[in-house]
CHARMM-style PDB file with segment names, atoms N, HN, CA, C and O in Angstrom:
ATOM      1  N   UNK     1     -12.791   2.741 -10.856  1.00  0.00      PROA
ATOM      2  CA  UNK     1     -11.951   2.382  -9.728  1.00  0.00      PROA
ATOM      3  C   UNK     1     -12.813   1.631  -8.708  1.00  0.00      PROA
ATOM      4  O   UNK     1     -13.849   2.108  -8.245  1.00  0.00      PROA
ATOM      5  N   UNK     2     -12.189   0.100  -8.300  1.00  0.00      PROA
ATOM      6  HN  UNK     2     -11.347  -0.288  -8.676  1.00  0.00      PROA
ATOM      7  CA  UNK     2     -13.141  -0.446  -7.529  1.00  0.00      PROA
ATOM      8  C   UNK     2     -12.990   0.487  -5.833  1.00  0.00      PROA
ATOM      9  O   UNK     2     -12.410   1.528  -5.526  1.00  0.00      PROA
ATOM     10  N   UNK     3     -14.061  -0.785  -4.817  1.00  0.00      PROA
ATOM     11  HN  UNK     3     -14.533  -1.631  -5.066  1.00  0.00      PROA
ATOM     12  CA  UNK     3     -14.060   0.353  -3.839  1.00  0.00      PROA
ATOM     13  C   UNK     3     -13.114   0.104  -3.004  1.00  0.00      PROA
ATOM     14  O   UNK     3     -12.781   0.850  -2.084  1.00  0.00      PROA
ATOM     15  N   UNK     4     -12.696  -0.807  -3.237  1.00  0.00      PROA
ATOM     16  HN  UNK     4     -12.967  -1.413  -3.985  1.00  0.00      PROA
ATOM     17  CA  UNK     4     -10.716  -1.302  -3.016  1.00  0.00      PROA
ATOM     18  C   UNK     4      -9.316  -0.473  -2.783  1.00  0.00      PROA
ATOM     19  O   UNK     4      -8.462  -0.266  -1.921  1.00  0.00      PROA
ATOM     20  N   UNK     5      -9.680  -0.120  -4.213  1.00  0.00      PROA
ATOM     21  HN  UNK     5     -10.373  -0.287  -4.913  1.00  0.00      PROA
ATOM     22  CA  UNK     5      -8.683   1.134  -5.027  1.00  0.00      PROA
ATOM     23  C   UNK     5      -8.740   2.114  -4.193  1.00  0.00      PROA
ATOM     24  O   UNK     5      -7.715   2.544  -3.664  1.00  0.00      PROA
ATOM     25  N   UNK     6      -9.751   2.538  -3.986  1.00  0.00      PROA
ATOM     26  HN  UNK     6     -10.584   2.189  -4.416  1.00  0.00      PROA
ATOM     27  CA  UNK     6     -10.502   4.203  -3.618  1.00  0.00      PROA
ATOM     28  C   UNK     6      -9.825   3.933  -2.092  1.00  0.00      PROA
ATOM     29  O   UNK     6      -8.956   4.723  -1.724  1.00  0.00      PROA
ATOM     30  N   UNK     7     -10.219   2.819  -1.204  1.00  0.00      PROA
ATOM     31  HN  UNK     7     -10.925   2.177  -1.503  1.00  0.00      PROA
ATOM     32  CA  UNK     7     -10.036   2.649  -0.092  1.00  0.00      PROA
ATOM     33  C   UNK     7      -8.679   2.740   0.244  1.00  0.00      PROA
ATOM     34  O   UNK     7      -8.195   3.389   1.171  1.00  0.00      PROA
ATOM     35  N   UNK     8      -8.046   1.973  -0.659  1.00  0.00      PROA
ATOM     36  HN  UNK     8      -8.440   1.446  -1.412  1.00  0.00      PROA
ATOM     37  CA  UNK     8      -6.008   2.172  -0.368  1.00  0.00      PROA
ATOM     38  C   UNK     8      -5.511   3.346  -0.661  1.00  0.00      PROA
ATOM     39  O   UNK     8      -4.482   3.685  -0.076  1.00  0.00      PROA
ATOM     40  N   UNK     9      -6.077   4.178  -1.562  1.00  0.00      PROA
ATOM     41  HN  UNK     9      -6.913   3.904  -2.037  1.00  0.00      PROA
ATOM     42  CA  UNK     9      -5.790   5.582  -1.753  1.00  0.00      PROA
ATOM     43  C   UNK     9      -6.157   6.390  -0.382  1.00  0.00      PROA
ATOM     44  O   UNK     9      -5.359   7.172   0.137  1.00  0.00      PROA
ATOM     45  N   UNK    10      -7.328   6.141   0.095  1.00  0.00      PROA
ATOM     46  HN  UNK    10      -7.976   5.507  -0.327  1.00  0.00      PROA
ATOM     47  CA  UNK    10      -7.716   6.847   1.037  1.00  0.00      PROA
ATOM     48  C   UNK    10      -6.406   6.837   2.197  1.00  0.00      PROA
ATOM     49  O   UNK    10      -5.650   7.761   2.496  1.00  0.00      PROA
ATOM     50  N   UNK    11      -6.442   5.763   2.591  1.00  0.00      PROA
ATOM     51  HN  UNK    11      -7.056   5.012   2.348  1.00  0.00      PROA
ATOM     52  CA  UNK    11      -5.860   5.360   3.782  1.00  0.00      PROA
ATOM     53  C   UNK    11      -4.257   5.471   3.652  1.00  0.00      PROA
ATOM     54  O   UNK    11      -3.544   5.678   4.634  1.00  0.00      PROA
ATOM     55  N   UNK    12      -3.850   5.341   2.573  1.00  0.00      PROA
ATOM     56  HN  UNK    12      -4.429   5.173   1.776  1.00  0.00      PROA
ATOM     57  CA  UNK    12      -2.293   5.790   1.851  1.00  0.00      PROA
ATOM     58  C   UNK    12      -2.022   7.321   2.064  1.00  0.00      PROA
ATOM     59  O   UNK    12      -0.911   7.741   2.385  1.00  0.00      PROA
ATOM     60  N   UNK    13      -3.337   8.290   1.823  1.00  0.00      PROA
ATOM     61  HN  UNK    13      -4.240   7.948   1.563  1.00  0.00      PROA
ATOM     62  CA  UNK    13      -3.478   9.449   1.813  1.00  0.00      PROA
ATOM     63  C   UNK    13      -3.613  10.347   3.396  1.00  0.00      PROA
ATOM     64  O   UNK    13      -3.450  11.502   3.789  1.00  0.00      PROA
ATOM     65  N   UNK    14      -3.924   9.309   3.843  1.00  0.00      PROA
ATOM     66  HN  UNK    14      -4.056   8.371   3.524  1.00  0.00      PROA
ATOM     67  CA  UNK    14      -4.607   9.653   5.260  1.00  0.00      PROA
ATOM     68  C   UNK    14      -3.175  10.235   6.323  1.00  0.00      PROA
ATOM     69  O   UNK    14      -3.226  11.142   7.153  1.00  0.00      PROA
ATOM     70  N   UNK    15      -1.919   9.346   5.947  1.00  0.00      PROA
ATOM     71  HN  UNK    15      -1.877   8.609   5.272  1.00  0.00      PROA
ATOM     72  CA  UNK    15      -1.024   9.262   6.786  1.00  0.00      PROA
ATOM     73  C   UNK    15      -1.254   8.691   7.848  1.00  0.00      PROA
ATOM     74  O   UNK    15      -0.340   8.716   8.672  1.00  0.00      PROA
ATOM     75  N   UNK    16      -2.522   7.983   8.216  1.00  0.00      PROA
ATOM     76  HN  UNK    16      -3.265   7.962   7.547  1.00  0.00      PROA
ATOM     77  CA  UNK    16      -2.499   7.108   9.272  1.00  0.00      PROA
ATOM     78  C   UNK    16      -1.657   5.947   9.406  1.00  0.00      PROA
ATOM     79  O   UNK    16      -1.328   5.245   8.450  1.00  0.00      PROA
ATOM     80  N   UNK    17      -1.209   5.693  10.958  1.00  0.00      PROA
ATOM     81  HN  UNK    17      -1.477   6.263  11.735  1.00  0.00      PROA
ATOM     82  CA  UNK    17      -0.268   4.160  10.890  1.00  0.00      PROA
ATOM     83  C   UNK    17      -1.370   3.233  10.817  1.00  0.00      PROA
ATOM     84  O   UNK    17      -2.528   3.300  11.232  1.00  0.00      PROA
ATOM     85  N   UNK    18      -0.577   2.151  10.043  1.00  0.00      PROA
ATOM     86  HN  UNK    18       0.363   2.097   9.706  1.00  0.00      PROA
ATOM     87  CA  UNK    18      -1.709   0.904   9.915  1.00  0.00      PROA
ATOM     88  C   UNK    18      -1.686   0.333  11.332  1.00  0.00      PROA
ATOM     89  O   UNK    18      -2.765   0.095  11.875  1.00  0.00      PROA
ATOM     90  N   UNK    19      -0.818   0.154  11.815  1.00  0.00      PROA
ATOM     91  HN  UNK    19       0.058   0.347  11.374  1.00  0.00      PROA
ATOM     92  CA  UNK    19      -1.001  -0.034  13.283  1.00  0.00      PROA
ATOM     93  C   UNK    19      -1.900   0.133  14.521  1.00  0.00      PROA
ATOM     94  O   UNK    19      -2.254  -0.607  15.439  1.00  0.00      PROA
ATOM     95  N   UNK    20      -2.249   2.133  13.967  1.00  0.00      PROA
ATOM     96  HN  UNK    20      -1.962   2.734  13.221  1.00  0.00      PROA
ATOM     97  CA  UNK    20      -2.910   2.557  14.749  1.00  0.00      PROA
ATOM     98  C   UNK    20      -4.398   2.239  14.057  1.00  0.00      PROA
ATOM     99  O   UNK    20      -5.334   2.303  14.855  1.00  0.00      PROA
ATOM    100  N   UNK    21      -4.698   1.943  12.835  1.00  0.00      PROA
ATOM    101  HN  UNK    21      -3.938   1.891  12.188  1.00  0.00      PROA
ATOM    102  CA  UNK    21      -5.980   1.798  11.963  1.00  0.00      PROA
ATOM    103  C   UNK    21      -6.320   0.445  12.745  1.00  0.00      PROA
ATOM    104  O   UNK    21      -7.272   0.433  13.525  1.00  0.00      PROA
ATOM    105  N   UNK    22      -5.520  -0.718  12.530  1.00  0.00      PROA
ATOM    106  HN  UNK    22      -4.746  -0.708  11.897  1.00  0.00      PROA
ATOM    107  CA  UNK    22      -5.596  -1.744  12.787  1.00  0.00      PROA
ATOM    108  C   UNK    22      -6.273  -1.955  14.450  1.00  0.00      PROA
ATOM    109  O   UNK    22      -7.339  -2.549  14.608  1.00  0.00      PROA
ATOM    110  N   UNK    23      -5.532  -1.416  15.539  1.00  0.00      PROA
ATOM    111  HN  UNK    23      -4.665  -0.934  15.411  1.00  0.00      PROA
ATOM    112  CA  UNK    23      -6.206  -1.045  16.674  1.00  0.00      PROA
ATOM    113  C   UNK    23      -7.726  -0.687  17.119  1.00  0.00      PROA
ATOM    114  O   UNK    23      -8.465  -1.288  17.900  1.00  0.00      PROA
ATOM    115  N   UNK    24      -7.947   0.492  16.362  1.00  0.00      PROA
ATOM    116  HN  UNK    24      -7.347   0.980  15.728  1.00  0.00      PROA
ATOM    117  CA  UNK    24      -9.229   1.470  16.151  1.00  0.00      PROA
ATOM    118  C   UNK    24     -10.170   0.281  15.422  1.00  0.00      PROA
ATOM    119  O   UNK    24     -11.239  -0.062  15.928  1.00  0.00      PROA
ATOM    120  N   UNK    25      -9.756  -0.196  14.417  1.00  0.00      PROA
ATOM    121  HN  UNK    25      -8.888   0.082  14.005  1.00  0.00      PROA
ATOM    122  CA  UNK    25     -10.831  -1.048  14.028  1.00  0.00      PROA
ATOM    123  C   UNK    25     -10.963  -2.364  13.856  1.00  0.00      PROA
ATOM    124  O   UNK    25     -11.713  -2.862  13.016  1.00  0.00      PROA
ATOM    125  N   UNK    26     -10.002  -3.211  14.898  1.00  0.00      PROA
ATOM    126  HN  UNK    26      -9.392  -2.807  15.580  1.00  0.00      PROA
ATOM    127  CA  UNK    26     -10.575  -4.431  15.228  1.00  0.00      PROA
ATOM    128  C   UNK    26      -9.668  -5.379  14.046  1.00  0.00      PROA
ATOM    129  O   UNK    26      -9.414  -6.558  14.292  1.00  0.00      PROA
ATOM    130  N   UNK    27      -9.180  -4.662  12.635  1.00  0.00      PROA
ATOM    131  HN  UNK    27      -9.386  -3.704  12.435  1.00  0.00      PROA
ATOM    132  CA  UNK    27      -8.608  -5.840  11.487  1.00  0.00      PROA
ATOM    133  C   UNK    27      -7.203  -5.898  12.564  1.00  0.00      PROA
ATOM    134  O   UNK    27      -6.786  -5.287  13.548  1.00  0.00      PROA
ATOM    135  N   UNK    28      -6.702  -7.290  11.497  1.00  0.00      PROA
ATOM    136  HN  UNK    28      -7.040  -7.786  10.698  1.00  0.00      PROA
ATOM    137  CA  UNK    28      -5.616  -7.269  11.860  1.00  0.00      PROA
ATOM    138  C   UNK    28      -4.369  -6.587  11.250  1.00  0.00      PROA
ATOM    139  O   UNK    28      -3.933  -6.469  10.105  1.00  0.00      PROA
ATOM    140  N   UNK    29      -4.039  -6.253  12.273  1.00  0.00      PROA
ATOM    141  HN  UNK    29      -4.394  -6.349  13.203  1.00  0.00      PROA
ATOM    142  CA  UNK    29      -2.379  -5.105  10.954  1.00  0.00      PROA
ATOM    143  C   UNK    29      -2.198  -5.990   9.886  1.00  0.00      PROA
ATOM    144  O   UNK    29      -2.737  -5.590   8.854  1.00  0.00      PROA
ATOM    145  N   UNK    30      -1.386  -7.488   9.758  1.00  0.00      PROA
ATOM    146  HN  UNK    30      -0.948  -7.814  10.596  1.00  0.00      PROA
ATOM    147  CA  UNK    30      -1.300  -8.457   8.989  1.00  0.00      PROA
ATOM    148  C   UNK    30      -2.153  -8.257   7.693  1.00  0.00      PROA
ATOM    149  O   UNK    30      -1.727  -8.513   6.567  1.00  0.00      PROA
ATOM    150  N   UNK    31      -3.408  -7.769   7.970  1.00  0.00      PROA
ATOM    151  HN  UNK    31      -3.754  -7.560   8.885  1.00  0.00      PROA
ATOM    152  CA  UNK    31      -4.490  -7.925   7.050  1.00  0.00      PROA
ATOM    153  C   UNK    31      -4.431  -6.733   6.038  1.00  0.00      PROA
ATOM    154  O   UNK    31      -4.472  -6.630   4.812  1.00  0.00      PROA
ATOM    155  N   UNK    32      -4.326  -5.952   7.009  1.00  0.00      PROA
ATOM    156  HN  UNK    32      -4.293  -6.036   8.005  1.00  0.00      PROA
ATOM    157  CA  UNK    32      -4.737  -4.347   6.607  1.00  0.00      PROA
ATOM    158  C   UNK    32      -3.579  -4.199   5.609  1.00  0.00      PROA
ATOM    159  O   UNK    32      -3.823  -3.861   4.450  1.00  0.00      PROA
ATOM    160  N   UNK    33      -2.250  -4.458   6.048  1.00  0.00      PROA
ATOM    161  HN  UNK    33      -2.052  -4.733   6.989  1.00  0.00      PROA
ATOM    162  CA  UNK    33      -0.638  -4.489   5.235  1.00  0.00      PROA
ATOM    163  C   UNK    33      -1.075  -5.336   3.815  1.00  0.00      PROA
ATOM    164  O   UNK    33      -0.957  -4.743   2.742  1.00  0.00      PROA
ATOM    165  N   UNK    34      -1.487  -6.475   3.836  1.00  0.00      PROA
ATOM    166  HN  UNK    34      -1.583  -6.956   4.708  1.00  0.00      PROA
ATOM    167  CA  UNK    34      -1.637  -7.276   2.556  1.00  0.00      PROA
ATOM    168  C   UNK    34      -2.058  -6.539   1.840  1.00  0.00      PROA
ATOM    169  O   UNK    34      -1.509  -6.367   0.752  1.00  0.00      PROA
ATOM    170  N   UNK    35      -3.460  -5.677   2.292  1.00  0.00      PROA
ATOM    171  HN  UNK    35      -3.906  -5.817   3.176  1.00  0.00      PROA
ATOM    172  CA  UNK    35      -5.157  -5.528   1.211  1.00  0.00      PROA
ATOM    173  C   UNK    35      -3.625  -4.302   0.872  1.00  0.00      PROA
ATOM    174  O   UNK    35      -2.966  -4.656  -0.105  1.00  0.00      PROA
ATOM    175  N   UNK    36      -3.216  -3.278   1.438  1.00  0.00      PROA
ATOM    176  HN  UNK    36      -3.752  -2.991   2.232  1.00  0.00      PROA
ATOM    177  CA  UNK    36      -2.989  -2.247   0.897  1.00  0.00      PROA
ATOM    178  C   UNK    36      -1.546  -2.655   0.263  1.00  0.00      PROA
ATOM    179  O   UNK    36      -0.836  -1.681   0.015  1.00  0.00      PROA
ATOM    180  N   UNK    37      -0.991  -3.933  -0.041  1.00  0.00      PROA
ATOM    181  HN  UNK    37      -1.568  -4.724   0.161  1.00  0.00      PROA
ATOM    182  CA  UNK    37      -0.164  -4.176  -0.734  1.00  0.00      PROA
ATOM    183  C   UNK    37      -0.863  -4.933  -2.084  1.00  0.00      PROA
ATOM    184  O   UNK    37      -0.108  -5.112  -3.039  1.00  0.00      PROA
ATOM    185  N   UNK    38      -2.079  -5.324  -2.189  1.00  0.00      PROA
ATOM    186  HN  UNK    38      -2.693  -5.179  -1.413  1.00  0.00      PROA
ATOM    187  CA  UNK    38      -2.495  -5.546  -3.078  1.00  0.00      PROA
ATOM    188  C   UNK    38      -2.113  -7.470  -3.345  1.00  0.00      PROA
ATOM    189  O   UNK    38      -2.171  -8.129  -4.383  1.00  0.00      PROA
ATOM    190  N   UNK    39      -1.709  -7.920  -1.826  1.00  0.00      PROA
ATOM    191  HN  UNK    39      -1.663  -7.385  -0.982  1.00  0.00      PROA
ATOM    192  CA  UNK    39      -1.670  -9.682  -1.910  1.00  0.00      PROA
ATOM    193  C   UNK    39      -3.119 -10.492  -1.312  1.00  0.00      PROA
ATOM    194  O   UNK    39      -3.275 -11.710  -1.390  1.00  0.00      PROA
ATOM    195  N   UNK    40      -3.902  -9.744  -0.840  1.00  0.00      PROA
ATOM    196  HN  UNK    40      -3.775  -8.754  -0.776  1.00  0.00      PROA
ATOM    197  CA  UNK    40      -5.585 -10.481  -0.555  1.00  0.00      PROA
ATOM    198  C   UNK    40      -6.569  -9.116  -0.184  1.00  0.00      PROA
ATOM    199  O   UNK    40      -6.123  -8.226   0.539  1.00  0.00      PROA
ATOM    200  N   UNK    41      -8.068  -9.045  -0.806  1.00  0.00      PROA
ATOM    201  HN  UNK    41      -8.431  -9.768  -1.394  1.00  0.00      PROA
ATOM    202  CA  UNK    41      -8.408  -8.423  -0.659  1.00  0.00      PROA
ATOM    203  C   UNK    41      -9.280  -7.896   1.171  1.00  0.00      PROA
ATOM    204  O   UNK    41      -8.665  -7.930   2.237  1.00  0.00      PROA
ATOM    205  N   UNK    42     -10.626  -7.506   1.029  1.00  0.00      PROA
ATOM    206  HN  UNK    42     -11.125  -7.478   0.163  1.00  0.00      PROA
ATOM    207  CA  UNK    42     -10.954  -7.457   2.597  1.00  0.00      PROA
ATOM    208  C   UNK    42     -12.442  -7.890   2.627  1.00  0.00      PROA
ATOM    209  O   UNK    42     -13.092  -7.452   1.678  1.00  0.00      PROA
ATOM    210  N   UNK    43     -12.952  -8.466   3.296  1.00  0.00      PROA
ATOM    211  HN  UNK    43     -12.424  -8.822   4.067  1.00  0.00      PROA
ATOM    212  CA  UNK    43     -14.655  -8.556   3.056  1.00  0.00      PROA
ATOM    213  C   UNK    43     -14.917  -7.583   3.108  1.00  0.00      PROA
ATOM    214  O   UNK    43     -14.154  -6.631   2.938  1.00  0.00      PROA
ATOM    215  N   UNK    44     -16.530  -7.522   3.455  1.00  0.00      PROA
ATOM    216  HN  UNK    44     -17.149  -8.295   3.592  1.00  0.00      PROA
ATOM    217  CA  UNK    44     -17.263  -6.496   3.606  1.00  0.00      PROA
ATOM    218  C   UNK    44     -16.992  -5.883   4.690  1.00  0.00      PROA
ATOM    219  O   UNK    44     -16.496  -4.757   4.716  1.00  0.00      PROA
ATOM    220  N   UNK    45     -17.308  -6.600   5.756  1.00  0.00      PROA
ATOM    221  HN  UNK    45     -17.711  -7.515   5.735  1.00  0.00      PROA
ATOM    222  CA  UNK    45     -17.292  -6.211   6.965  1.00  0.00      PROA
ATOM    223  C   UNK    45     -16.173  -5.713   7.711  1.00  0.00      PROA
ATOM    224  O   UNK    45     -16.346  -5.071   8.747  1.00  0.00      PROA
ATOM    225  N   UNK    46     -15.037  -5.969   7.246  1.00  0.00      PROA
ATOM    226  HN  UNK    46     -14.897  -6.490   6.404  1.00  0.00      PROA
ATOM    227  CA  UNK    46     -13.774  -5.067   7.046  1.00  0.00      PROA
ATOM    228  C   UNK    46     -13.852  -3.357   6.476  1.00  0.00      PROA
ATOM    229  O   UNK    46     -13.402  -2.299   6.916  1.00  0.00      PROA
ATOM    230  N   UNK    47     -14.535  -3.679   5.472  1.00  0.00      PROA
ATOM    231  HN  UNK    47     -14.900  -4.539   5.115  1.00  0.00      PROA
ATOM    232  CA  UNK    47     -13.920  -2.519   4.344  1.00  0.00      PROA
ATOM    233  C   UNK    47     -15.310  -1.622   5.003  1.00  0.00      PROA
ATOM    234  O   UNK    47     -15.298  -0.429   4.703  1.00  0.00      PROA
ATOM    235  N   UNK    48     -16.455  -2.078   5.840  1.00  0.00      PROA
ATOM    236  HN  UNK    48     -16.464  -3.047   6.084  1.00  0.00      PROA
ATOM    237  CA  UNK    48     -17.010  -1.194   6.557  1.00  0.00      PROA
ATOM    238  C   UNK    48     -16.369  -0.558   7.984  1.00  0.00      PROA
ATOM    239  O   UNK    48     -16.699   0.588   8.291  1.00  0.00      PROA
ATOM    240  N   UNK    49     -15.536  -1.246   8.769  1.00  0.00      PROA
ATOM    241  HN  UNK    49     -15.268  -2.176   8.520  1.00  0.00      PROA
ATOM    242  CA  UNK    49     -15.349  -0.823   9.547  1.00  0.00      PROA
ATOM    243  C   UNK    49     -14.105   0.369   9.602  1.00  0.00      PROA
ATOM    244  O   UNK    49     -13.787   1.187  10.465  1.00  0.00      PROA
ATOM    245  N   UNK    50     -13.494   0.001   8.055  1.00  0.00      PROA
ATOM    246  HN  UNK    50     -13.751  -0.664   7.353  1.00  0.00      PROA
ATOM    247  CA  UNK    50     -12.654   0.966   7.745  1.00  0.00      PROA
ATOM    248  C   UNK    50     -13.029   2.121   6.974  1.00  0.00      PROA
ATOM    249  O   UNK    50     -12.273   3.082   6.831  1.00  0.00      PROA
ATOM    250  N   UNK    51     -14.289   2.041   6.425  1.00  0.00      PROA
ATOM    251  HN  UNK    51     -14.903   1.260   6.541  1.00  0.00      PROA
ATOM    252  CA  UNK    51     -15.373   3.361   6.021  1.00  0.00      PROA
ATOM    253  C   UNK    51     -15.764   3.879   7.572  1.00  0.00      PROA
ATOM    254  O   UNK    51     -15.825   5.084   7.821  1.00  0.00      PROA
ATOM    255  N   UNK    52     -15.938   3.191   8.255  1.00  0.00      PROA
ATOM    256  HN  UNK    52     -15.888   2.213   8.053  1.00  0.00      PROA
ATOM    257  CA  UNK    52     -16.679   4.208   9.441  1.00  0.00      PROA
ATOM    258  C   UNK    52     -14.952   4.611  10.530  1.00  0.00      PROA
ATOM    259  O   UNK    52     -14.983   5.465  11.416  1.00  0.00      PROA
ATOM    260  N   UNK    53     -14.124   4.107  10.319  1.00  0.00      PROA
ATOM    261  HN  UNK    53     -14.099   3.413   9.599  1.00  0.00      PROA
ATOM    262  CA  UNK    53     -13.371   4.981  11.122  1.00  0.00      PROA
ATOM    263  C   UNK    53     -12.560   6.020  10.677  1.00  0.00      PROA
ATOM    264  O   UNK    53     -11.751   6.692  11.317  1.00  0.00      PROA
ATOM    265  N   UNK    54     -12.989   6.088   9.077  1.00  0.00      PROA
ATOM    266  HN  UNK    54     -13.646   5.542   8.558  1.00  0.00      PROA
ATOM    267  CA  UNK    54     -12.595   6.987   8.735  1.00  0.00      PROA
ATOM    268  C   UNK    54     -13.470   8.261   7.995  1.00  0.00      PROA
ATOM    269  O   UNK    54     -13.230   9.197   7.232  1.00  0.00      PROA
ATOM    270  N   UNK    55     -14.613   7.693   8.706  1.00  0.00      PROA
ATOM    271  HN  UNK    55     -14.807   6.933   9.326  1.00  0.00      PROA
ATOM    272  CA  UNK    55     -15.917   9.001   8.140  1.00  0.00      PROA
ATOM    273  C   UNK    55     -16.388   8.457   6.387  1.00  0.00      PROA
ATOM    274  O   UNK    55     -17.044   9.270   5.735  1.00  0.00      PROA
ATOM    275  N   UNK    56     -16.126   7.491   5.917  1.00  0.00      PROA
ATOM    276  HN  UNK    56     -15.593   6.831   6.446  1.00  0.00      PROA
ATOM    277  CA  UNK    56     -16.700   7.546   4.622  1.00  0.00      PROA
ATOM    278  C   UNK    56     -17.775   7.097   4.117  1.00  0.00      PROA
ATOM    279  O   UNK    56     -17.982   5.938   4.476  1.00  0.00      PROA
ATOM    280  N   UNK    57     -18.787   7.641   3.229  1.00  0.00      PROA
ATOM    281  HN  UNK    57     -18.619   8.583   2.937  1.00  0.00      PROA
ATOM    282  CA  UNK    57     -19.988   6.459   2.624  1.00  0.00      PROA
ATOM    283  C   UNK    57     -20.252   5.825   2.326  1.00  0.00      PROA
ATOM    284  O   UNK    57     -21.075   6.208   1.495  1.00  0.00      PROA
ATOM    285  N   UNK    58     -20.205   4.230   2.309  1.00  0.00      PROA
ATOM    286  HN  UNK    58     -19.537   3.918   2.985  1.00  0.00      PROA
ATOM    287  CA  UNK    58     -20.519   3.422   1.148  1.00  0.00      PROA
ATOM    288  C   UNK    58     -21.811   3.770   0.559  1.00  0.00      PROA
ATOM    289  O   UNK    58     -22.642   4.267   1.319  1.00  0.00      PROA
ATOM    290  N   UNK    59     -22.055   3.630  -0.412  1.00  0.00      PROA
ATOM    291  HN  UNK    59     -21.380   3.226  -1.029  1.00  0.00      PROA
ATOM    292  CA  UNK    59     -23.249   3.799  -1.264  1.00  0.00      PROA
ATOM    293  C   UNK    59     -23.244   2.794  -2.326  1.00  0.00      PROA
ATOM    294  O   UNK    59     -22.226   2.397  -2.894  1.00  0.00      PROA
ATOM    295  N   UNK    60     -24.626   2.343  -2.601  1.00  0.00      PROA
ATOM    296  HN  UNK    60     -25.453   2.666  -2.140  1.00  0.00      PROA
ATOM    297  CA  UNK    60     -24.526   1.850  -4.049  1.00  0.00      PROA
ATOM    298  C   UNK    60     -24.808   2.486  -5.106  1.00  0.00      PROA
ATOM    299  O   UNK    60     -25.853   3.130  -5.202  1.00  0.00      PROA
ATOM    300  N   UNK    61     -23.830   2.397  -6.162  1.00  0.00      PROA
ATOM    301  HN  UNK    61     -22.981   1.874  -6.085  1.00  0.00      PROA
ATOM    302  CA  UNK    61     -24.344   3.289  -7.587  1.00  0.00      PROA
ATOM    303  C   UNK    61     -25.231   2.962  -8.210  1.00  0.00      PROA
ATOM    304  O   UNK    61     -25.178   1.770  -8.512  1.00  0.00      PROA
ATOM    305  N   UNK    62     -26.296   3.627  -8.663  1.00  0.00      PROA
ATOM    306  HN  UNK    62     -26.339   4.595  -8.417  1.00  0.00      PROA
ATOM    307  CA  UNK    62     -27.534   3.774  -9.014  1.00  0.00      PROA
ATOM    308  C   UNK    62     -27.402   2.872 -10.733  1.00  0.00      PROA
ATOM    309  O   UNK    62     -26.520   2.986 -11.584  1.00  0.00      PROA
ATOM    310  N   UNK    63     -28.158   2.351 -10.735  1.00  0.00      PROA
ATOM    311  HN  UNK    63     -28.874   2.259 -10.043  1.00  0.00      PROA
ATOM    312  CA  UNK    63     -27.695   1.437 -12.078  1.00  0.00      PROA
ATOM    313  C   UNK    63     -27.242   1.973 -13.679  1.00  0.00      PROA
ATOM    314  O   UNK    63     -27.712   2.773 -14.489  1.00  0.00      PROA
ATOM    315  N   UNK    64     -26.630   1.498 -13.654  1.00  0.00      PROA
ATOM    316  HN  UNK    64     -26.249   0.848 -12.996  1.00  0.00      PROA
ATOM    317  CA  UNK    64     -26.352   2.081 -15.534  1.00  0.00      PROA
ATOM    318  C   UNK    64     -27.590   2.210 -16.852  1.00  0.00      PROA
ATOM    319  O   UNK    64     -28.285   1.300 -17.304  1.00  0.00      PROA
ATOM    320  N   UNK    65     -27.565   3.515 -17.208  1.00  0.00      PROA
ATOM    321  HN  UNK    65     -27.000   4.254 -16.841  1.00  0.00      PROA
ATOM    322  CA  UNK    65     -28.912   3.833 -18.005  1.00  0.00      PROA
ATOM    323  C   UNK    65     -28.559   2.760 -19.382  1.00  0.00      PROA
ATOM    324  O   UNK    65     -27.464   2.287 -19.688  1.00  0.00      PROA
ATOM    325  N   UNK    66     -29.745   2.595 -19.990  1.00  0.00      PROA
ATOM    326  HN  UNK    66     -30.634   2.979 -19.741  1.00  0.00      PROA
ATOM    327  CA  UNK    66     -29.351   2.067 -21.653  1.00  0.00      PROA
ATOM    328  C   UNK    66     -29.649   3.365 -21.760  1.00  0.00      PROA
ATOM    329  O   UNK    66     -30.119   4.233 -21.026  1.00  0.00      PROA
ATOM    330  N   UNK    67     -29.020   3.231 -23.532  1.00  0.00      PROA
ATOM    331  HN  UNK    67     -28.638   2.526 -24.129  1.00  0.00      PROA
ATOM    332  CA  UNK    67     -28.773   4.084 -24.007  1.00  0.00      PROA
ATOM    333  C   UNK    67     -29.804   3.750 -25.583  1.00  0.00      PROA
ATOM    334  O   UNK    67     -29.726   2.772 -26.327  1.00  0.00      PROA
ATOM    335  N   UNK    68     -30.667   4.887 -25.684  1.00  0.00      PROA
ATOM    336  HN  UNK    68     -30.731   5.681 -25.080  1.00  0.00      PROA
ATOM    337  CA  UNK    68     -31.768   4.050 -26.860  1.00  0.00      PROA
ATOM    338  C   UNK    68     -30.809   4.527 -28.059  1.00  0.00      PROA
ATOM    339  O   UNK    68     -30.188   5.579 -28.216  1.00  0.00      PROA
ATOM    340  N   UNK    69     -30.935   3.147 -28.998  1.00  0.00      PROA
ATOM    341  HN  UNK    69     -31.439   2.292 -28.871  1.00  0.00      PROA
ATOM    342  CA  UNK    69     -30.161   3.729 -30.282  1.00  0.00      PROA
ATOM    343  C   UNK    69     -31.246   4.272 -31.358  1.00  0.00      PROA
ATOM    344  O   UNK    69     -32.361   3.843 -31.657  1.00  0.00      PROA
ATOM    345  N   UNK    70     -30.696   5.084 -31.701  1.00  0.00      PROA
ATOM    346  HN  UNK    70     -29.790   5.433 -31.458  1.00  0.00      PROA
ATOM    347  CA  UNK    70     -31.666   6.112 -32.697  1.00  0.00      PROA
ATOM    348  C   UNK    70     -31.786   5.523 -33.773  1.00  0.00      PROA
ATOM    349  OT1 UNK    70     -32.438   6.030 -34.685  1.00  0.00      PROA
TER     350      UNK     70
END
């Protein structure tokens, strides 16, 4: 699940108004309505300001192991 997915779930889940999200963090409602309708996504700097007003981590995942074939 990208960090997209995870993010519209969150915020779907949250019961927050996009209205009031939109306020708190500077996007525009317009914007915020699309990404979570799935018609344009959000930069970075979006999808951070909507991790920090809602307490979450971004992290990067630690890289994918090979796998030695026997």
């Amino acid at each position: 699940m990208s960090i997209g997915e995870q993010l519209k779930t969150f915020i779907r889940q949250s019961g927050e108004l996009q209205s009031k999200v939109a306020a708190e963090t500077g996007i525009h409602h317009s914007g915020i309505s699309r990404f979570l309708s799935g018609k344009r996504g959000l930069d970075l700097t979006s999808i951070e300001k909507l991790a920090k007003y809602f307490r979450l981590e971004l992290r990067r995942k630690p890289p994918a192991t090979k796998r030695k074939s026997g």
